[in-house]
ROVONU-243192 format. One record per residue (C-alpha): z, x, y; residue number from 1; chain. Coordinates in pm, 1 decimal. Last residue first. Layout:
> Z | X | Y | NUM | A
...
***
This chain:
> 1500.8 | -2703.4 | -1952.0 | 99 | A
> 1365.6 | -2635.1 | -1534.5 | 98 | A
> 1396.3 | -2316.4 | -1378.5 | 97 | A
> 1410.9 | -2102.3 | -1642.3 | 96 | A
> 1630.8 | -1851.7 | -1682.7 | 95 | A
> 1739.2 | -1479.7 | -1464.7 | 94 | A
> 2058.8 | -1336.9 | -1512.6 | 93 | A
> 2283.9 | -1083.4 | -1282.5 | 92 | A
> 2041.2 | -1067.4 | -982.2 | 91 | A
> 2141.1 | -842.4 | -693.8 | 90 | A
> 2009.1 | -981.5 | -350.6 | 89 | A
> 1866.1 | -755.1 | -92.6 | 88 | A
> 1789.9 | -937.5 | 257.0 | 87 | A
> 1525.7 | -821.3 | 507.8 | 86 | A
> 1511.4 | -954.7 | 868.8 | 85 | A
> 1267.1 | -810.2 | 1084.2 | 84 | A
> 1178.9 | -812.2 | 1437.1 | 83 | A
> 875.7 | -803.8 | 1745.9 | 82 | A
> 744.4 | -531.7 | 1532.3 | 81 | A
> 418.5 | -444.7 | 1777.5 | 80 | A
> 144.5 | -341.5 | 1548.0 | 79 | A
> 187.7 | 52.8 | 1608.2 | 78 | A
> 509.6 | -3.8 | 1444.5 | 77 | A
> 406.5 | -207.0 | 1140.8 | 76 | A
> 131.6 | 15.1 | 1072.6 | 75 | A
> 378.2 | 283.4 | 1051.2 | 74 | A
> 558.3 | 119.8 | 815.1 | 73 | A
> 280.0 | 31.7 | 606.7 | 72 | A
> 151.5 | 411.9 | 581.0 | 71 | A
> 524.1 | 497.0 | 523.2 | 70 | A
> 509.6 | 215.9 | 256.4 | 69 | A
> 143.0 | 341.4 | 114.0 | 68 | A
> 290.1 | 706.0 | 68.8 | 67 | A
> 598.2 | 625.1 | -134.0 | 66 | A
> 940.1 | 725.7 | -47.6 | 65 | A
> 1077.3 | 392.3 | -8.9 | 64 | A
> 895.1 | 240.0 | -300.3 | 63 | A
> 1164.3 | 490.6 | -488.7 | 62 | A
> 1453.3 | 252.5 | -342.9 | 61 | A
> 1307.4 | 3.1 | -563.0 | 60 | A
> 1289.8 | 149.5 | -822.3 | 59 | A
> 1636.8 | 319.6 | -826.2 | 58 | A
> 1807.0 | -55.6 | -725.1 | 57 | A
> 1651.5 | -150.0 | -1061.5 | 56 | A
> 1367.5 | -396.9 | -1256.7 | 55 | A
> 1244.9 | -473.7 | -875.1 | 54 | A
> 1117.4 | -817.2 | -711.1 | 53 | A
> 995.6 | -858.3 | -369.5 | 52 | A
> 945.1 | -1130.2 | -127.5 | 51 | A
> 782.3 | -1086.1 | 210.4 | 50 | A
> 774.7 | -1364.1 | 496.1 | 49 | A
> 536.4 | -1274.1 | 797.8 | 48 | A
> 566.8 | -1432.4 | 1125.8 | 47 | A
> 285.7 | -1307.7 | 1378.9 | 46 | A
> 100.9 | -1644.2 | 1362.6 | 45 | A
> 261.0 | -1890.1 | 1101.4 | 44 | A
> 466.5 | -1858.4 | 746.7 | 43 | A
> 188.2 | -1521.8 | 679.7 | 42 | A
> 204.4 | -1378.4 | 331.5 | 41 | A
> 382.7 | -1088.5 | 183.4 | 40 | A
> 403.8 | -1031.9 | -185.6 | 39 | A
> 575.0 | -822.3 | -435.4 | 38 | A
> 635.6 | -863.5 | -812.5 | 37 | A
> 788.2 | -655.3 | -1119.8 | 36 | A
> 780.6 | -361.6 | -941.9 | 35 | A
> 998.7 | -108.6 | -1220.2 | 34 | A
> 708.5 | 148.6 | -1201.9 | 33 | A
> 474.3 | 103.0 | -893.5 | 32 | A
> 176.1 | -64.4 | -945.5 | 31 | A
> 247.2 | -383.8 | -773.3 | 30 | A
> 366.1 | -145.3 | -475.5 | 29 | A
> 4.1 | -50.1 | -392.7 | 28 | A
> -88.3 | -428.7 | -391.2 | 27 | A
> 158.3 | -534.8 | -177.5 | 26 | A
> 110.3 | -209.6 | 33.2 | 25 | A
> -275.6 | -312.6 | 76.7 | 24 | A
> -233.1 | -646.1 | 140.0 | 23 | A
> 47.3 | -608.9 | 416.1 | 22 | A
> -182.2 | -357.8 | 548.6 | 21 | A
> -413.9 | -624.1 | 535.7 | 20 | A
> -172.6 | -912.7 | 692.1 | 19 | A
> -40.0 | -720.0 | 949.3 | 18 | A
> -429.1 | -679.4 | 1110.3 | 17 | A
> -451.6 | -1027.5 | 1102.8 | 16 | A
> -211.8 | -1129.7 | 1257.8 | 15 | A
> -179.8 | -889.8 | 1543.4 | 14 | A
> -261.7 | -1135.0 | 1785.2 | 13 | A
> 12.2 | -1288.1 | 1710.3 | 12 | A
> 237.6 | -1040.9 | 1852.3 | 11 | A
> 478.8 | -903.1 | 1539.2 | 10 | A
> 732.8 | -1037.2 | 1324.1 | 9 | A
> 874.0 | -922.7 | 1000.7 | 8 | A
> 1041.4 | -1126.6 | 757.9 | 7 | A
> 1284.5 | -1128.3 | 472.8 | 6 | A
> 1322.5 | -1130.5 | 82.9 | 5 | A
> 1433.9 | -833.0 | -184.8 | 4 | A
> 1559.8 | -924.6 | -537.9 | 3 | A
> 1711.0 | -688.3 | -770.4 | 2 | A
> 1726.5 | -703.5 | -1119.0 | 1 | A
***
């Protein structure tokens, strides 16, 4: 399993617009085979955490070379990335939290 969690910063008055491409490549990349869970919400204006969560390195590396994440990409760019920070984390066993 492989865990993915960062941020990505732009001008805050680009909020909003982040946050529906954000939308729409969270919920593109739900469908994707091997996605087991990916969001992206807004910590405060212009700072964006996302957290993903993949079955395998190959599908998540296959998000890469879908349509919607260039499309997000590019969104990112044209909306000022001020910075990211992205962390992959490989997950040898999973249990419950609690019990």
């Amino acid at each position: 399993m492989i865990v993915v969690a960062g941020s990505v910063s732009v001008p805050a008055e680009n909020s909003e617009a982040l946050m529906s491409a954000a939308a729409d490549v969270s919920a593109a990349s739900r469908t994707l085979d091997g996605n087991i869970d990916y969001c992206i919400s807004m910590q405060s204006p212009g700072v964006f955490r996302f957290l993903e969560i993949w079955d395998t390195e190959e599908a998540m590396m296959a998000q890469f070379a879908a349509p919607h994440f260039g499309a997000f990409q590019a969104a990112v760019s044209e909306l000022g990335m001020a910075g990211m920070d992205g962390k992959k984390y490989e997950i040898s066993s999973v249990g419950p939290l609690f019990g």
